[in-house]
C-alpha positions in Angstrom: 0.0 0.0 0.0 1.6 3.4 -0.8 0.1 6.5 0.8 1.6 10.1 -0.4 0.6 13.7 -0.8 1.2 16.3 -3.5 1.6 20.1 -3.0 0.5 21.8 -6.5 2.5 24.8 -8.1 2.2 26.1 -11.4 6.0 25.3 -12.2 6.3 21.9 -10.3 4.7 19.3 -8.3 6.6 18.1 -4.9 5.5 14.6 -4.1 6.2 12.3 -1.0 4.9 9.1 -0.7 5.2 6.2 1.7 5.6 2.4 1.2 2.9 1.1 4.4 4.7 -2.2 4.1 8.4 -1.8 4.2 8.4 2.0 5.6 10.4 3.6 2.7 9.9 7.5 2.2 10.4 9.1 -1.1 10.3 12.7 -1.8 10.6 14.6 -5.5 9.7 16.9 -7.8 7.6 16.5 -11.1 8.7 19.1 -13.1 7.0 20.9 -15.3 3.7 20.7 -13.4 1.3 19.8 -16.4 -1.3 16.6 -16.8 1.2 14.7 -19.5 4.2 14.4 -16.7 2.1 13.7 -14.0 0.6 10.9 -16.3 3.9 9.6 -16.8 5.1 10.0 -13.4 2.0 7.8 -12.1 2.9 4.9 -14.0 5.3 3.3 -11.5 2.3 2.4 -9.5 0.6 0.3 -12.3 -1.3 -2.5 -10.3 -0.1 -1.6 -6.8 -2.7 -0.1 -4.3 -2.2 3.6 -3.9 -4.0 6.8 -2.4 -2.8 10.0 -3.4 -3.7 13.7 -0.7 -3.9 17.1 -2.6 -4.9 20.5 -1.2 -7.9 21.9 -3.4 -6.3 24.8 -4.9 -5.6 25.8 -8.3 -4.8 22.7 -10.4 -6.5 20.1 -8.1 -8.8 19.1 -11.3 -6.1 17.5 -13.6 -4.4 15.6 -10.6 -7.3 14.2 -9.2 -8.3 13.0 -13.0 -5.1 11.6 -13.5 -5.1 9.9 -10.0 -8.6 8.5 -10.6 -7.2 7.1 -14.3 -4.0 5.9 -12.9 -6.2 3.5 -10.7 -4.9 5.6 -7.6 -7.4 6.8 -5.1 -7.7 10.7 -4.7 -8.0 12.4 -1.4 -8.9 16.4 -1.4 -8.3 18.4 1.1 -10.4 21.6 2.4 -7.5 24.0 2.3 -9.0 26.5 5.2 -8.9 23.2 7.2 -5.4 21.9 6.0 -4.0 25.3 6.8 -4.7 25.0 10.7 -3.4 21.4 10.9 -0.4 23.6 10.5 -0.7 24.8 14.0 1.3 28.0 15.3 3.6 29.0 12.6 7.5 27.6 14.4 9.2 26.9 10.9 9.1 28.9 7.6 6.6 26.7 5.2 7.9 24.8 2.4 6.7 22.7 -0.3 7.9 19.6 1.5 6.7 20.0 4.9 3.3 21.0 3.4 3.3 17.1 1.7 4.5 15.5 4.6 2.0 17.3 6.5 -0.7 15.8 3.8 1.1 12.7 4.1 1.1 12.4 7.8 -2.5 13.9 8.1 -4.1 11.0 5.5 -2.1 8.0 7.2 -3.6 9.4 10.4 -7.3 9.8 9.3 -7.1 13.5 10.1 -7.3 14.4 6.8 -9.7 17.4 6.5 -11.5 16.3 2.9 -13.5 18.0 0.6 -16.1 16.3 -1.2 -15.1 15.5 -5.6 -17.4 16.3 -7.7 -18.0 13.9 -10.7 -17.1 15.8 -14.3 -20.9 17.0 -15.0 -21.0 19.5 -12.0 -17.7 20.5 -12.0 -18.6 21.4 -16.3 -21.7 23.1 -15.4 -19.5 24.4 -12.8 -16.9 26.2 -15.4 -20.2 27.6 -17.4 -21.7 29.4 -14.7 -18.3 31.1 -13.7 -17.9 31.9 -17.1 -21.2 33.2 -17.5 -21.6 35.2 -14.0 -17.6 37.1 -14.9 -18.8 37.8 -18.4 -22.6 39.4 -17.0 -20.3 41.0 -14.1 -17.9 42.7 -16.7 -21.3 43.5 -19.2 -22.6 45.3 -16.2 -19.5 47.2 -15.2 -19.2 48.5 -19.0 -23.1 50.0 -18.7 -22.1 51.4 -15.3 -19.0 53.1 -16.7 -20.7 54.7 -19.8 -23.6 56.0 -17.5 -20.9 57.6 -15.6 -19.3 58.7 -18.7 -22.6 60.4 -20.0 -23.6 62.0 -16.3 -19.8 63.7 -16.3 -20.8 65.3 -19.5 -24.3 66.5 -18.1 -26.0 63.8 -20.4 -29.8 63.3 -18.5 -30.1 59.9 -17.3 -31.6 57.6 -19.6 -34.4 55.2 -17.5 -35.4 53.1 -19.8 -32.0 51.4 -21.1 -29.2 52.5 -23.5 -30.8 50.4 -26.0 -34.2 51.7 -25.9 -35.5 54.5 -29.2 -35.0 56.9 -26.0 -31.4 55.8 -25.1 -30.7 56.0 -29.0 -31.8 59.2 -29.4 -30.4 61.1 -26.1 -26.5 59.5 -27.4 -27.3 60.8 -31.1 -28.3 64.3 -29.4 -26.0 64.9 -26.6 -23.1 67.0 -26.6 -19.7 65.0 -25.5 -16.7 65.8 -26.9 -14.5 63.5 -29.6 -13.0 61.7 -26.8 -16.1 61.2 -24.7 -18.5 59.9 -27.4 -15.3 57.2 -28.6 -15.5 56.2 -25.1 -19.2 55.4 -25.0 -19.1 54.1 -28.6 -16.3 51.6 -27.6 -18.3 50.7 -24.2 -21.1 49.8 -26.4 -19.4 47.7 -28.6 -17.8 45.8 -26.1 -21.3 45.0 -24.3 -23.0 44.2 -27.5 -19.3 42.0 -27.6 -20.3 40.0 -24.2 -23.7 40.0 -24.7 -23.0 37.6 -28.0 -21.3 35.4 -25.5 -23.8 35.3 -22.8 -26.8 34.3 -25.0 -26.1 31.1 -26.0 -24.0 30.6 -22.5 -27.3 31.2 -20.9 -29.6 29.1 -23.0 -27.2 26.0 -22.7 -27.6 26.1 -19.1 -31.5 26.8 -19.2 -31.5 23.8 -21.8 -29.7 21.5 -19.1 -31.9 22.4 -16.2 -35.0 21.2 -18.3 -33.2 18.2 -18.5 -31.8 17.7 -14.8 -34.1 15.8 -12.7 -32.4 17.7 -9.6 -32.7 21.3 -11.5 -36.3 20.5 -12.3 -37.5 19.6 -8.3 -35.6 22.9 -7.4 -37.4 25.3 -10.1 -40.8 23.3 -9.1 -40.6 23.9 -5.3 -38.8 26.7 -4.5 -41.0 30.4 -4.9 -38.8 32.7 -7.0 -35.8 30.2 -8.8 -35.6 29.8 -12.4 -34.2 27.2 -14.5 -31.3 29.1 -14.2 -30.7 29.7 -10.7 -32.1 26.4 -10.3 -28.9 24.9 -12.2 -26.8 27.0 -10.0 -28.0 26.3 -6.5 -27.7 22.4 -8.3 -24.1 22.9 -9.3 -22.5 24.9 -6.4 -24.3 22.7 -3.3 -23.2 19.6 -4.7 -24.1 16.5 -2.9 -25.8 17.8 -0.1 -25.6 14.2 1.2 -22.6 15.0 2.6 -23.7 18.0 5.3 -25.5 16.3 8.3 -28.0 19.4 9.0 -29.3 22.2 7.0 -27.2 24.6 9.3 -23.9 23.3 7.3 -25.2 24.0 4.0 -26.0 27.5 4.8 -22.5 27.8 6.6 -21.1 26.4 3.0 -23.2 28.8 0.9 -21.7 31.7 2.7 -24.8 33.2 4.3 -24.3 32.6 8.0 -22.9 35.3 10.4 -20.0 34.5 11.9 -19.3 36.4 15.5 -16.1 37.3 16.8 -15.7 37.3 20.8 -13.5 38.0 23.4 -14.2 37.9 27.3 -17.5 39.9 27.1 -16.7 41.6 24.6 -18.7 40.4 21.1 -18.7 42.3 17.5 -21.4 43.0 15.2 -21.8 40.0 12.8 -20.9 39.7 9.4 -21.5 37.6 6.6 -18.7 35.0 6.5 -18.5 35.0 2.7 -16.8 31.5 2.6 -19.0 29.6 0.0 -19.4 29.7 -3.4 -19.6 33.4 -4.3 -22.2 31.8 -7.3 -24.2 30.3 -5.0 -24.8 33.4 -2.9 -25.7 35.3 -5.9 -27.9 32.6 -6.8 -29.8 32.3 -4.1 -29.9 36.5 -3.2 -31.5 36.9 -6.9 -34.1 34.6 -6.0 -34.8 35.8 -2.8 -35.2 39.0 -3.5 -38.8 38.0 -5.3 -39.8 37.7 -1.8 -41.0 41.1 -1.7 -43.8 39.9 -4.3 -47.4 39.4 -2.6 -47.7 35.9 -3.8 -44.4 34.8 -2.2 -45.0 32.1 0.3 -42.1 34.1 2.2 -43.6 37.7 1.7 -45.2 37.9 5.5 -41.6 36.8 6.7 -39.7 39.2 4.2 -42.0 42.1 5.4 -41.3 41.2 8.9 -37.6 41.3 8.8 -37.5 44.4 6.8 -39.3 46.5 9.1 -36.7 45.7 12.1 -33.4 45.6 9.8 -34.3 46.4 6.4 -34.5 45.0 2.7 -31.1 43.6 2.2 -30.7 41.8 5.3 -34.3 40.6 5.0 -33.2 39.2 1.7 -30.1 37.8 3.0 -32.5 36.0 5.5 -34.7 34.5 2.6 -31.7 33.4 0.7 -30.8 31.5 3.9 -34.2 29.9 4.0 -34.7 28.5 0.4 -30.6 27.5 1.2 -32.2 25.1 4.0 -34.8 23.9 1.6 -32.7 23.3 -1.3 -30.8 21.0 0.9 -33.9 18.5 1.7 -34.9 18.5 -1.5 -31.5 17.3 -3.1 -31.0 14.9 0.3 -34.2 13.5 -0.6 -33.2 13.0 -4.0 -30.3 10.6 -2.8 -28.6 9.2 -6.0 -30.8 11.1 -8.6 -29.7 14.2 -7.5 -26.4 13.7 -9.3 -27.7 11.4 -12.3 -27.2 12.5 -15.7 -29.0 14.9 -17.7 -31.8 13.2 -19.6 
């Protein structure tokens, strides 16, 4: 049985691995780090039993593939929780006593592990990051030009840059050469994104017709889409593997976290530690709350009374966070199936 750890870089790889039977230690470098030498490097374990630790940081995707097609099973560790096996700093940190500490931490059953999603979440995965940087950026662009226009007195078009009345205030207002160049570039650039958002956006309502999982979520939960519903889906994962409701909304993000010393407590704040997709996910469909025919609206009304609309959002979010969760446990195995 060999039991070893890797600590990623872009540049290199340094490995340590341990033979369980005869005690040997062997440390290295694969060099350069990149799926083709780490393919390579796997193959002196060909038909011997192996298990591989790797922090999930950048790169973690390609090992754990290679691992799983080497026949070698993968171990990945939650990197918040691999950092305090650390302990009080003593030592500077190197490469090689971070994959010892893996090492040591997976021989032990200590290993703090993440769950591995299978390839179909972790694509949908790459789509709606894709998509939610591109709509971020598209949205920074339209910000930017409406500043642009209000620095040159230009009256604030309500109804959209794109609307006869947008048209017609840019045709008529007075900006100088450089000014209007800058809007005209702005507006190419969105029109730009918003070629690549389109079809982004229909492939991902297309699959959450298709997904079992997507399909209970946009059925039960007041306020989510097909598209939110595919990236609550994607981002919670297997919800299997939190034992209450109260760990799912600590991995979306939403809890409070509360610092405290002696008697002295601060005001809390968001942690912010989950998917920053999710969140947004789940704050867009909360916010329809505020509609009459929301189951949550007598809740939402509530809260915002005492602390106001965003943090009575926030608090719906965290609600149809607790129910996503039972409805993909109850799912079990189907939750993760294949698109139809």
């Amino acid at each position: 049985m060999i039991v070893g750890a890797f600590d990623l870089h872009r540049g290199q790889i340094t490995f340590e691995y341990m033979d369980m039977e005869t005690g040997d230690v062997r440390r290295g470098r694969i060099a350069p780090a990149d799926r083709a030498h780490l393919r390579e490097w796997l193959m002196r374990f060909d038909g011997r039993e192996a298990a591989f630790a790797v922090e999930g940081c950048t790169g973690w995707r390609y090992v754990v593939e290679e691992l799983v097609r080497a026949g070698v099973v993968p171990h990945l560790a939650e990197p918040a929780d691999s950092a305090a096996l650390r302990g009080r700093k003593k030592r500077a940190k190197t490469d090689r006593s971070d994959s010892t500490m893996l090492r040591e931490a997976l021989v032990e059953g200590r290993l703090p592990e993440s769950w591995i999603p299978p390839t179909q979440v972790l694509e949908v995965r790459a789509k709606l990051r894709l998509y939610k940087d591109l709509s971020d950026e598209r949205v920074g662009w339209i910000q930017r030009i409406h500043a642009t226009l209000f620095h040159m007195g230009v009256p604030a078009v309500r109804a959209g840059l794109w609307s006869p009345e947008g048209q017609a205030t840019l045709e008529c207002a007075d900006l100088s050469p450089a000014t209007r160049q800058a809007v005209r570039v702005g507006l190419d650039v969105i029109e730009g994104l918003t070629v690549q958002l389109d079809p982004l956006r229909g492939e991902l309502v297309g699959f959450a017709r298709r997904h079992p999982a997507c399909r209970a979520l946009h059925g039960a939960l007041y306020g989510v889409g097909p598209f939110t519903s595919v990236a609550i889906w994607a981002e919670m994962g297997d919800c299997r593997r939190f034992s209450s409701s109260d760990q799912a909304v600590r991995h979306t993000g939403l809890d409070v976290t509360v610092w405290s010393s002696d008697k002295r407590r601060s005001a809390g704040r968001l942690s912010r530690q989950g998917p920053p997709v999710l969140r947004w996910a789940l704050y867009e469909a909360a916010k329809n709350a505020s509609r009459a025919s929301s189951p949550d609206h007598a809740y939402y009304q509530q809260t915002r009374e005492r602390l106001g609309a965003k943090r009575a959002t926030i608090s719906v979010a965290r609600k149809l966070a607790r129910r996503a969760f039972h409805i993909l446990t109850n799912l079990g195995d189907q939750a993760l199936a294949e698109a139809a």
